[in-house]
VODRENDREN-172047 format. One line per field, with one value per residue (C-alpha): residue in three letters; x negated, y negated, z negated. Coordinates in nm, 3 decimals, m for minus. Layout:
residues N
code (ALA / ...)
x (X / ...)
y (Y / ...)
z (Z / ...)
***
This chain:
residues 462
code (UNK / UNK / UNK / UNK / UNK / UNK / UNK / UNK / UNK / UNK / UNK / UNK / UNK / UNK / UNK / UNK / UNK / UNK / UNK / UNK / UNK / UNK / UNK / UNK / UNK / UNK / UNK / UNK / UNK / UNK / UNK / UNK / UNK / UNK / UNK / UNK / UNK / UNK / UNK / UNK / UNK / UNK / UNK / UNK / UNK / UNK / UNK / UNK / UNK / UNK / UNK / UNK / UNK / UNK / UNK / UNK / UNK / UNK / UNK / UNK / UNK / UNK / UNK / UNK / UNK / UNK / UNK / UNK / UNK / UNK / UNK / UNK / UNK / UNK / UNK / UNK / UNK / UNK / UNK / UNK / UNK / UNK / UNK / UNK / UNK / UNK / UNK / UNK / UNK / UNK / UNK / UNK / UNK / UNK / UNK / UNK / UNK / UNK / UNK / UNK / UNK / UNK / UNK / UNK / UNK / UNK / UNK / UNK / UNK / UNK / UNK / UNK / UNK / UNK / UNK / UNK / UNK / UNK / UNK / UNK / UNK / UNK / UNK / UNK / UNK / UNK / UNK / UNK / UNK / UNK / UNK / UNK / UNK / UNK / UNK / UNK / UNK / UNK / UNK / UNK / UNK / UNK / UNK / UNK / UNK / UNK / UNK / UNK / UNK / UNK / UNK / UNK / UNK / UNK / UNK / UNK / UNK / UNK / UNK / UNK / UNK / UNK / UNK / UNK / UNK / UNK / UNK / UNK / UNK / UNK / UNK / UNK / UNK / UNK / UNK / UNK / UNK / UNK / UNK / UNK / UNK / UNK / UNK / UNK / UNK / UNK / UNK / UNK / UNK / UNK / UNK / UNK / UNK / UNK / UNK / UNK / UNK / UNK / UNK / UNK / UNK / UNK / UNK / UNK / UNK / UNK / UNK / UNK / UNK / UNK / UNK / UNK / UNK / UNK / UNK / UNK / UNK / UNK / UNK / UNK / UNK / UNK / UNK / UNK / UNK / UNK / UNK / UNK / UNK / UNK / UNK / UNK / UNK / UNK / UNK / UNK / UNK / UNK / UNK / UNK / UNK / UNK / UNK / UNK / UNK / UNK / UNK / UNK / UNK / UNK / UNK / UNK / UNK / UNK / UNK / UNK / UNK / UNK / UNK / UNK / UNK / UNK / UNK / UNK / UNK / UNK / UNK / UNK / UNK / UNK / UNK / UNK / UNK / UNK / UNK / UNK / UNK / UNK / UNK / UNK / UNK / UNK / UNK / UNK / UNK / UNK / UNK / UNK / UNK / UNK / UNK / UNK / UNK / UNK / UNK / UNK / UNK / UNK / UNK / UNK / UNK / UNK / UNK / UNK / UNK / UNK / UNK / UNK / UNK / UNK / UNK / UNK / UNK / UNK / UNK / UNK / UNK / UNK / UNK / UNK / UNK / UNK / UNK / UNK / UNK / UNK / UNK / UNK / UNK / UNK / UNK / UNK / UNK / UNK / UNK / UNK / UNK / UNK / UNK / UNK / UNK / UNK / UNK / UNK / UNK / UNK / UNK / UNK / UNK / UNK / UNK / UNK / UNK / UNK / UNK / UNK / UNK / UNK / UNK / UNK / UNK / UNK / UNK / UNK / UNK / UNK / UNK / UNK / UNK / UNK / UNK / UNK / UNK / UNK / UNK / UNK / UNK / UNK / UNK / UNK / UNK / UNK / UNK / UNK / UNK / UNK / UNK / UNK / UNK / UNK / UNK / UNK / UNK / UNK / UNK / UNK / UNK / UNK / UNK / UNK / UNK / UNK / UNK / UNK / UNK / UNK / UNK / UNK / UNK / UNK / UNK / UNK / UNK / UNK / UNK / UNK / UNK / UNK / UNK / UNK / UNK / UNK / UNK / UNK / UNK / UNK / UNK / UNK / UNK / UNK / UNK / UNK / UNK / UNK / UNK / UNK / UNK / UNK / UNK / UNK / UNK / UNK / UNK / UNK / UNK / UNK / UNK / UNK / UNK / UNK / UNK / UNK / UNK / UNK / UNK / UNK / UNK / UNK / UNK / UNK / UNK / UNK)
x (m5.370 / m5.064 / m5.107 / m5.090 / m4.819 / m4.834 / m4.508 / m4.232 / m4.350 / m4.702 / m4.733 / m4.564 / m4.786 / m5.089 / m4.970 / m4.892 / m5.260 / m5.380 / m5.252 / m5.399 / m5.703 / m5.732 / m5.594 / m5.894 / m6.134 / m5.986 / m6.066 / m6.412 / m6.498 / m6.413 / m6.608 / m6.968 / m6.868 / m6.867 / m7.181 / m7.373 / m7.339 / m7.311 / m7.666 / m7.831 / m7.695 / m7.835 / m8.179 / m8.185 / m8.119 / m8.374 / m8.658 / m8.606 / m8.625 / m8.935 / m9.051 / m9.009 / m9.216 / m9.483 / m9.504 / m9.522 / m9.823 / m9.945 / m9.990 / m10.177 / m10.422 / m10.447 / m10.493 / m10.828 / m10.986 / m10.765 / m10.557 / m10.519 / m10.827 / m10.812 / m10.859 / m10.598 / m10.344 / m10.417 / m10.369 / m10.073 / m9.930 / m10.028 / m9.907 / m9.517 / m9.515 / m9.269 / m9.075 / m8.679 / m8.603 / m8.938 / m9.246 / m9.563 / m9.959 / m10.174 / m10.500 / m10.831 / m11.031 / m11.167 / m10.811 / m10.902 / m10.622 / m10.665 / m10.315 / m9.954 / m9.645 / m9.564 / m9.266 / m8.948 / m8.894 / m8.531 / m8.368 / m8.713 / m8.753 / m8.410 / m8.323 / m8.008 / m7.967 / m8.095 / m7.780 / m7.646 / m7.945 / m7.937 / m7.540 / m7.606 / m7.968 / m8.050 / m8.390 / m8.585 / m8.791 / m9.169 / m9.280 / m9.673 / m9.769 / m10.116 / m10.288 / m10.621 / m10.827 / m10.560 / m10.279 / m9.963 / m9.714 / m9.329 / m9.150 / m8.792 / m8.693 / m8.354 / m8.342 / m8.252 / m7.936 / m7.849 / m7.943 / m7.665 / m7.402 / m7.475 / m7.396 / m7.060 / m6.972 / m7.029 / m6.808 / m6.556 / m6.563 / m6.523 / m6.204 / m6.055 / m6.095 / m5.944 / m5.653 / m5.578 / m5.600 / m5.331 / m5.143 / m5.092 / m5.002 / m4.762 / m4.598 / m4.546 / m4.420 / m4.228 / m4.065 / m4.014 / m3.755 / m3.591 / m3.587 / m3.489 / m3.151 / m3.280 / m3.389 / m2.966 / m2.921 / m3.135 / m3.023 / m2.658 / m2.790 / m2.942 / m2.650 / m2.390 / m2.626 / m2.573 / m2.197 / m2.136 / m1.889 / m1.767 / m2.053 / m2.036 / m2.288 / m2.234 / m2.161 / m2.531 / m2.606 / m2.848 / m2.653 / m2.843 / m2.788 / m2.452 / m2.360 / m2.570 / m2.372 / m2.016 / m2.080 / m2.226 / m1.891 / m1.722 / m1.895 / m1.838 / m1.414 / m1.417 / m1.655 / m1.370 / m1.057 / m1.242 / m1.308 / m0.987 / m0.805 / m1.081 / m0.947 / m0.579 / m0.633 / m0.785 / m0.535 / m0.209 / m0.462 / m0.435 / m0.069 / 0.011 / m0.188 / m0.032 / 0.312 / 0.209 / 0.156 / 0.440 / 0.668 / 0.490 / 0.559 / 0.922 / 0.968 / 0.803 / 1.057 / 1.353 / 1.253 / 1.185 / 1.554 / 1.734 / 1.518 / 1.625 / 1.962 / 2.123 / 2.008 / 2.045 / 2.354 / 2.464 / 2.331 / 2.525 / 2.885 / 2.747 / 2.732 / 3.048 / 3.203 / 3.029 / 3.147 / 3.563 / 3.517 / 3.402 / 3.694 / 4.003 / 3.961 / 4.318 / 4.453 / 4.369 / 4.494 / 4.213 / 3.966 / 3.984 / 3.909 / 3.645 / 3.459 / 3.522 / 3.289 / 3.022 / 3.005 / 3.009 / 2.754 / 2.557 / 2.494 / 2.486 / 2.165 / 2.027 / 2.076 / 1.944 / 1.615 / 1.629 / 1.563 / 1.331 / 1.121 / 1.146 / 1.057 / 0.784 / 0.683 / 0.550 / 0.210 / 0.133 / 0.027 / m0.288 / m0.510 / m0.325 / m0.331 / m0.224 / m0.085 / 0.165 / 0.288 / 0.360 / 0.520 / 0.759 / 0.913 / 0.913 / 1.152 / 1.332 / 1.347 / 1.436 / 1.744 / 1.908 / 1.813 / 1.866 / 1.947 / 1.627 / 1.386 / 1.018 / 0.731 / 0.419 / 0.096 / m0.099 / m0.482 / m0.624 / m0.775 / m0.763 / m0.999 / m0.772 / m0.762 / m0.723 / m0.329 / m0.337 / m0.381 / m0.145 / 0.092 / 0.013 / 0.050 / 0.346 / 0.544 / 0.431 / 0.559 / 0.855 / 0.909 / 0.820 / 1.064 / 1.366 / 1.299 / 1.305 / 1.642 / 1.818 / 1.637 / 1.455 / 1.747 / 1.529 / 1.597 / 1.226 / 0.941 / 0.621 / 0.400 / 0.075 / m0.223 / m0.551 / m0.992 / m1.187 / m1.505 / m1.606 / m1.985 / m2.077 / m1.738 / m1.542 / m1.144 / m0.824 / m0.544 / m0.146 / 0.034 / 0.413 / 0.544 / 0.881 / 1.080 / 1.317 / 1.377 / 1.038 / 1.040 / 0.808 / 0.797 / 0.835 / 0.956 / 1.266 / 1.426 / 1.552 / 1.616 / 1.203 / 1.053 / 0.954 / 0.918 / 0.604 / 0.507 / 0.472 / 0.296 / 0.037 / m0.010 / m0.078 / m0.316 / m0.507 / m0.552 / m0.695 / m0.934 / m0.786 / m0.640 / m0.334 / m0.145 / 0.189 / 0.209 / 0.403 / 0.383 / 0.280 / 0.574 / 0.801 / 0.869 / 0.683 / 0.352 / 0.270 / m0.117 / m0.285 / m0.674 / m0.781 / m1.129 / m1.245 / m1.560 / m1.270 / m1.014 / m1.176 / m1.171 / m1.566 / m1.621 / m1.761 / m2.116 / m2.112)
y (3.018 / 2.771 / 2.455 / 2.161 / 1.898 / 1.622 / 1.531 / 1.234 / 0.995 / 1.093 / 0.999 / 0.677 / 0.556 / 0.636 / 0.455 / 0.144 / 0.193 / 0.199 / m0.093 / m0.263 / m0.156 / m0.276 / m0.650 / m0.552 / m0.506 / m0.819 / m1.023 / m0.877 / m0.957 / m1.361 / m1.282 / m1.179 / m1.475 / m1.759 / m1.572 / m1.590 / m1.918 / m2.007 / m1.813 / m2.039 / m2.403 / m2.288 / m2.167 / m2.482 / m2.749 / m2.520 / m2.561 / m2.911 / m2.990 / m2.768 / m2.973 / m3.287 / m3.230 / m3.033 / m3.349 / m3.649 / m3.359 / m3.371 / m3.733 / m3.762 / m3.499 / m3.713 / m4.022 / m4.231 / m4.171 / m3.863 / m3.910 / m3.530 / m3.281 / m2.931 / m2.822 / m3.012 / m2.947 / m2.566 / m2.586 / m2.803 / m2.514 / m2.232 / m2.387 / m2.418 / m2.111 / m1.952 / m2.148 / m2.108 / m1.895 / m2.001 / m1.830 / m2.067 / m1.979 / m2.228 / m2.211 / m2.377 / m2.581 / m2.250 / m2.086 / m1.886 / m1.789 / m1.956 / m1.893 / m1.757 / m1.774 / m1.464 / m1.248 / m1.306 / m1.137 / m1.180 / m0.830 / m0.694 / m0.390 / m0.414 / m0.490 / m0.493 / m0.268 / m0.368 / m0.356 / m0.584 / m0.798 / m0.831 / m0.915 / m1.194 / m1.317 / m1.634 / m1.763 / m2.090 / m2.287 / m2.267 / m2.605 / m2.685 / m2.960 / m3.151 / m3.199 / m3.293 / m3.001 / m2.749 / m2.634 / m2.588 / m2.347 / m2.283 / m1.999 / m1.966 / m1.683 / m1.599 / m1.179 / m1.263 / m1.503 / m1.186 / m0.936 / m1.145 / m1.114 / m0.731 / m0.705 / m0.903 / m0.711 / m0.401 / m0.540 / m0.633 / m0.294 / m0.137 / m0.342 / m0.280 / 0.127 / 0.104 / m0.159 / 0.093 / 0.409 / 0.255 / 0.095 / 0.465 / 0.638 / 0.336 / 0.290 / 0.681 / 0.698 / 0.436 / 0.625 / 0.903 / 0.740 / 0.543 / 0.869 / 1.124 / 1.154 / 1.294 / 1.591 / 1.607 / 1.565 / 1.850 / 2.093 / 1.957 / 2.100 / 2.436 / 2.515 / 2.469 / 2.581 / 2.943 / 2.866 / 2.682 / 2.414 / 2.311 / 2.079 / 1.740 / 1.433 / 1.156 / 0.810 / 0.688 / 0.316 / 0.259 / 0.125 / 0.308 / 0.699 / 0.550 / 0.574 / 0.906 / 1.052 / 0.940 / 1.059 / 1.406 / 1.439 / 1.360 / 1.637 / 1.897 / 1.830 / 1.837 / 2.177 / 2.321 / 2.228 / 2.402 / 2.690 / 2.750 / 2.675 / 2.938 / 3.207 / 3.106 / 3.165 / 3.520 / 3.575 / 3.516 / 3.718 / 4.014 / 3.962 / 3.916 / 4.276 / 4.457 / 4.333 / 4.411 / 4.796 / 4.793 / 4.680 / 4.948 / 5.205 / 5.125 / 5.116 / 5.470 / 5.596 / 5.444 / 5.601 / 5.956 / 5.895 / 5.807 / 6.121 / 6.346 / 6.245 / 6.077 / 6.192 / 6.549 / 6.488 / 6.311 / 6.628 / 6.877 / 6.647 / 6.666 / 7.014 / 7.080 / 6.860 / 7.030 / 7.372 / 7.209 / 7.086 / 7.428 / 7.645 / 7.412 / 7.386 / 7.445 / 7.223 / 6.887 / 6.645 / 6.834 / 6.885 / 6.519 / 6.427 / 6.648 / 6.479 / 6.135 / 6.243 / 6.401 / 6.093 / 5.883 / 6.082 / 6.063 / 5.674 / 5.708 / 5.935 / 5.704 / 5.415 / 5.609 / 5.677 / 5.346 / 5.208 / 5.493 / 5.388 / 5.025 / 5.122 / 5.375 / 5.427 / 5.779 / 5.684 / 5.539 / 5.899 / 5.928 / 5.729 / 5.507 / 5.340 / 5.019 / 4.942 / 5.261 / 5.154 / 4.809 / 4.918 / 5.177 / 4.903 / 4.659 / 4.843 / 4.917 / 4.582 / 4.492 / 4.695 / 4.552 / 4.171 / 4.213 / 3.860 / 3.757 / 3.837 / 3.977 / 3.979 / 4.221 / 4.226 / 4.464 / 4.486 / 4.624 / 4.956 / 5.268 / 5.257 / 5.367 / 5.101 / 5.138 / 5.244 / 4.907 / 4.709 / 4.855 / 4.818 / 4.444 / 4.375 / 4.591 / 4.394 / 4.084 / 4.190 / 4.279 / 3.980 / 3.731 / 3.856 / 3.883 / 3.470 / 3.456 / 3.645 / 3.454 / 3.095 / 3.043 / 3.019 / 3.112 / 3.296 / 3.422 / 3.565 / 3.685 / 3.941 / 3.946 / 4.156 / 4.151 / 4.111 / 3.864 / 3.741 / 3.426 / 3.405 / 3.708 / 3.807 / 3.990 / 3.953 / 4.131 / 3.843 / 3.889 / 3.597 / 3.531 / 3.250 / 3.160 / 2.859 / 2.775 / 2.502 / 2.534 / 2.581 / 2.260 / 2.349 / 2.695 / 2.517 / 2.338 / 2.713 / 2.893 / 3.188 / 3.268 / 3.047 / 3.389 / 3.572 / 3.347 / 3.298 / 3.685 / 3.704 / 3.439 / 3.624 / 3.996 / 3.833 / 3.660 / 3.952 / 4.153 / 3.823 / 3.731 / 3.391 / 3.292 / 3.031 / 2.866 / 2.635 / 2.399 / 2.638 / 2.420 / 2.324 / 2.343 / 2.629 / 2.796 / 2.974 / 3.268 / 3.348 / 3.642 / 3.717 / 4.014 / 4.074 / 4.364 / 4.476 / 4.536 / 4.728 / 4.975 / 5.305 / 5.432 / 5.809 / 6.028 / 6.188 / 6.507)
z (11.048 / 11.005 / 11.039 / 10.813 / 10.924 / 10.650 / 10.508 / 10.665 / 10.307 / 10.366 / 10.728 / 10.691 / 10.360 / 10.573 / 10.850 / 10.613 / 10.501 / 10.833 / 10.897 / 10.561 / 10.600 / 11.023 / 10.829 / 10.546 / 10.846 / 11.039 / 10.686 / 10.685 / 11.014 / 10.911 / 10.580 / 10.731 / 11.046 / 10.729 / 10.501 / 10.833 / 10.853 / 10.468 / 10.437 / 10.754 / 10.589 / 10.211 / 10.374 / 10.621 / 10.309 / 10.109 / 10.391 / 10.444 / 10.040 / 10.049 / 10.342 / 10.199 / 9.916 / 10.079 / 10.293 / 10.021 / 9.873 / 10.237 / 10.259 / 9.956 / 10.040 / 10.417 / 10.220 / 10.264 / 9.975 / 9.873 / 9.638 / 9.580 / 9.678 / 9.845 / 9.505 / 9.317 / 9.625 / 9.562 / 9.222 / 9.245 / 9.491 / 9.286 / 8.993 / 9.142 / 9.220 / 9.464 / 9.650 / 9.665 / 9.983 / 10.152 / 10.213 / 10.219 / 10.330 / 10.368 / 10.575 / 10.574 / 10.861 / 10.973 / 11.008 / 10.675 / 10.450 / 10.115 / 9.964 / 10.004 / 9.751 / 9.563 / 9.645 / 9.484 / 9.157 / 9.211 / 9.317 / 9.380 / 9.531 / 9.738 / 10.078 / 10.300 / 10.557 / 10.889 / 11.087 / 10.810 / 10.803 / 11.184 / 11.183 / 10.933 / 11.002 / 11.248 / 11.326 / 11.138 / 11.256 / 11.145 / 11.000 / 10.986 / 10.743 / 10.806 / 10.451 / 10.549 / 10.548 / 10.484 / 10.688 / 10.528 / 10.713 / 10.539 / 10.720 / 10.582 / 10.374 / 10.363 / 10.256 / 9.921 / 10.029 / 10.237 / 10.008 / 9.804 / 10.051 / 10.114 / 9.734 / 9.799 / 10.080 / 9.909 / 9.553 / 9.790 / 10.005 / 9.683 / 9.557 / 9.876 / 9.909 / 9.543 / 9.683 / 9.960 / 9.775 / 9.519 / 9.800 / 9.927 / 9.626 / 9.527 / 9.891 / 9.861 / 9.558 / 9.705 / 9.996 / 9.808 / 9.569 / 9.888 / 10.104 / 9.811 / 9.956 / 10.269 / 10.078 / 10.009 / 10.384 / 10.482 / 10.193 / 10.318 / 10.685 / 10.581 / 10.403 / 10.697 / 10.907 / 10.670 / 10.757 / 10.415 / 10.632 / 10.261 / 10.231 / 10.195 / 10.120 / 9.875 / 9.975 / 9.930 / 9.847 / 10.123 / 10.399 / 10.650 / 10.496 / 10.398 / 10.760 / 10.827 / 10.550 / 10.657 / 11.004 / 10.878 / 10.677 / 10.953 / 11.177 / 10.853 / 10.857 / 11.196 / 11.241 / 10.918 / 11.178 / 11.459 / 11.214 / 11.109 / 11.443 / 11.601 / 11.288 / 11.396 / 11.689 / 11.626 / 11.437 / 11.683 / 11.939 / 11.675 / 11.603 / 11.977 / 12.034 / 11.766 / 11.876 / 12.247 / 12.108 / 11.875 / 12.196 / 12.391 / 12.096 / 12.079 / 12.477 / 12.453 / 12.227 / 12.353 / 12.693 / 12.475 / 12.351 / 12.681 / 12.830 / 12.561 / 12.444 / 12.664 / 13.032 / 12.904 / 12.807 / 13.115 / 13.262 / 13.107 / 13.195 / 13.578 / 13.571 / 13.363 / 13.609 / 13.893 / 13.782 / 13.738 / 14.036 / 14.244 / 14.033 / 14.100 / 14.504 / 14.486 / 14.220 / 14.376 / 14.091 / 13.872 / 14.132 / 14.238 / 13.886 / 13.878 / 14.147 / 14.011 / 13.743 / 13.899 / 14.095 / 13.776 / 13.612 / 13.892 / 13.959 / 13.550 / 13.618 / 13.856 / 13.618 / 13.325 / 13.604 / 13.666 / 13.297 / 13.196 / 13.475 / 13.376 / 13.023 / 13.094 / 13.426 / 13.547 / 13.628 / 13.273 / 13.183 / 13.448 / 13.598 / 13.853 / 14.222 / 14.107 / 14.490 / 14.453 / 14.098 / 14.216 / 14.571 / 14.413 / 14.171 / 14.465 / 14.659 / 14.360 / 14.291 / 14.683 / 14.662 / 14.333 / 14.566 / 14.886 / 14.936 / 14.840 / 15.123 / 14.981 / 15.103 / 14.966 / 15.026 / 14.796 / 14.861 / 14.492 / 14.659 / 14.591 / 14.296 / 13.956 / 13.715 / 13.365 / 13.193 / 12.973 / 13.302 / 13.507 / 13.251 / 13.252 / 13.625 / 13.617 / 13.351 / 13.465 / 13.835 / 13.636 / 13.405 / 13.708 / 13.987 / 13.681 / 13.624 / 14.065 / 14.032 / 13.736 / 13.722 / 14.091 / 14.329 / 14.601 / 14.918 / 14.961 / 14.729 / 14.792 / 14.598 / 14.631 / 14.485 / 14.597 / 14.452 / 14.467 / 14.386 / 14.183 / 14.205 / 14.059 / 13.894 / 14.031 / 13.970 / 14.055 / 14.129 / 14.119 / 14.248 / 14.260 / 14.521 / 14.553 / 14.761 / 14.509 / 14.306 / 14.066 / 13.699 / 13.655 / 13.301 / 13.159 / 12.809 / 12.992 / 13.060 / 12.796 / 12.958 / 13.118 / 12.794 / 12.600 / 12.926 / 13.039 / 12.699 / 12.674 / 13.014 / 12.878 / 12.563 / 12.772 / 12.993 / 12.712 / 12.537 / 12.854 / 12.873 / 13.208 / 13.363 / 13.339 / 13.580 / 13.608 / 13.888 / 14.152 / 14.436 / 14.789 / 15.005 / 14.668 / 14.471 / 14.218 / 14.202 / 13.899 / 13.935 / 13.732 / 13.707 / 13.534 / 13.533 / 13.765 / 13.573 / 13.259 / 13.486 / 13.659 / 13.496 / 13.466 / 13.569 / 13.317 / 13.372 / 13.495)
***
């Protein structure tokens, strides 16, 4: 069964009621203090009155002769009847009741309740009168004065259930009008919490939602910039892929067309010039010629190999030992520099690693040790490839560490700006790490971090 949570407007009117009706209470509490004692001082000034005129009577009746006679004193008594908040009995020389004042016709029938009563009612003293033969005792009466102020209490109770009740309704009808516009607020929420970041609040004339809705505009605009800068983003990562593929498509082809065209044809001249060469043994002006181009043709070949392995290396086709890959450009690489001294350490593993990220260590391996040649000027470089684990990630790292001059910033060199900037963009699409650093003791440091989970080619179920 849900349950019922009373609304913001309703919790705060009953708290303001609360709080009238604890001041009601309070008010109450110094209302039954003063009837207490407003009910002892009428019923003490009505007993002493009484007194004073049963006494004159008393006197008479003690009087030598009489001037008034058991007789006339009872009539007298019986003839005035009840006496205002009093109740009188008289008693003869033998202790023998002769007479008592009637009840009170006033409210008869009704009495307050006794918790009331006891809150409100003090004790009297009992006077005794001497009149000669009779005894006159007056007890004080006061149950109609509090029956009175029960009746008060009760009007007033009344008026102030009816007071509070209205005070409710009114102070919620009340906070509903001053706290309409957070009904706008919380719409305004819902609706960019469904991804509506469009919404905005009106400038509200309460000073306090005036500043809630200025800072929940502000939060809107700024969740709209990170919006759009996250689609940008997205959308450079897409164009960077598709160019990534679109480069990979064209080195592809370019590699078909040197294979096809232009090694085959280089081919064919070798062995045209091969064949020259082995029929004019005896003409040495042609034969010599001969051999100049088979020995053309053939650092041609091996510069033709050269590129088509730069464009599109062997091992793309298959699942790859990243270590090989890397250590047959190295030495490639080592004999086009052999001023520069390098230094390799490559500790991936045997474990094949996916085509796309072998392609991406390879070019970056590539890209890096082309700005070492051309922008560096250093004498020493040093390749590294190895895993490692981050808490429970595990990576594969390439780093590049040179002793020349460092590149500081990649943006101040023309010539390895788009280089770097294209390394950056592989990387970020393979979700790796991507570093370009002042390498210690000078120098510069390029570090990679593909994630290992990513690389790893699974096996298939057999």
């Amino acid at each position: 069964m849900r349950r019922f949570t009373p609304s913001l407007h309703t919790r705060i009117s009953l708290v303001l009621t609360a709080l009238a009706a604890v001041l009601v209470l309070a008010l109450g509490a110094l209302w039954l203090k003063q009837s207490r004692e407003s009910i002892h001082e009428e019923v003490e000034a009505a007993s002493r009155v009484a007194a004073q005129w049963l006494e004159v009577a008393a006197q008479e009746a003690r009087a030598s002769p009489p001037a008034w006679s058991s007789e006339r004193l009872l009539a007298h008594l019986q003839a005035v009847g009840r006496i205002r908040a009093n109740d009188l009995e008289v008693l003869d020389s033998t202790n023998r009741q002769v007479y008592r004042s009637p009840q009170s016709i006033y409210k008869a029938g009704r009495v307050a309740p006794g918790w009331f009563v006891a809150a409100v009612e003090q004790d009297f003293a009992v006077r005794l009168i001497n009149a000669g033969p009779l005894t006159l005792i007056l007890r004080s009466d006061a149950s109609r004065a509090i029956l009175d102020a029960w009746d008060d209490l009760c009007l007033m109770a009344g008026w102030a259930a009816t007071l509070l009740i209205v005070l409710f309704f009114v102070a919620r009808f009340a906070l509903d009008r001053a706290l309409r516009p957070l009904g706008l607020v919380m719409a305004a929420l819902d609706r960019t919490g469904r991804g509506r970041f469009d919404t905005r609040l009106p400038v509200f004339a309460v000073p306090e939602l005036g500043r809630l809705a200025s800072a929940f505009n502000g939060m809107a605009d700024r969740m709209t910039e990170a919006v759009n800068e996250n689609v940008r983003l997205e959308s450079e990562h897409e164009l960077a892929e598709r160019v990534h593929v679109r480069l990979e498509a064209e080195r592809r082809s370019i590699a078909r067309e040197l294979h096809d065209e232009l090694a085959q044809g280089i081919t064919a001249v070798r062995a045209l010039a091969g064949a020259i060469a082995q029929r004019t043994g005896e003409q040495p002006a042609l034969h010599g010629h001969a051999q100049s181009i088979v020995a053309v043709t053939g650092q041609m070949q091996d510069g033709v190999r050269n590129i088509l392995q730069h464009l599109r290396p062997r091992a793309e086709f298959e699942s790859v030992c990243v270590d090989e890959l890397l250590r047959r450009y190295l030495d490639v690489w080592q004999q086009h520099y052999p001023d520069i001294a390098l230094g390799v350490t490559l500790a991936a593993g045997a474990t094949p690693i996916r085509d796309d990220f072998a392609q991406a260590l390879l070019r970056i391996v590539q890209e890096g040790l082309t700005n070492v040649a051309r922008h560096a000027a250093a004498s020493r470089v040093d390749v590294q490839l190895r895993q490692l684990q981050d808490g429970r990630e595990h990576w594969l790292e390439l780093s590049l560490t040179d002793n020349g001059r460092g590149l500081g910033m990649p943006s101040d060199f023309s010539g390895c700006r788009l280089g770097v900037s294209g390394m950056r963009e592989r990387v970020a699409a393979l979700s790796g790490d991507f570093r370009f650093e002042h390498a210690a003791g000078g120098g510069t440091r390029l570090c990679v971090r593909l994630p290992m989970g990513a690389t790893v080619i699974e096996k298939e179920s057999s």
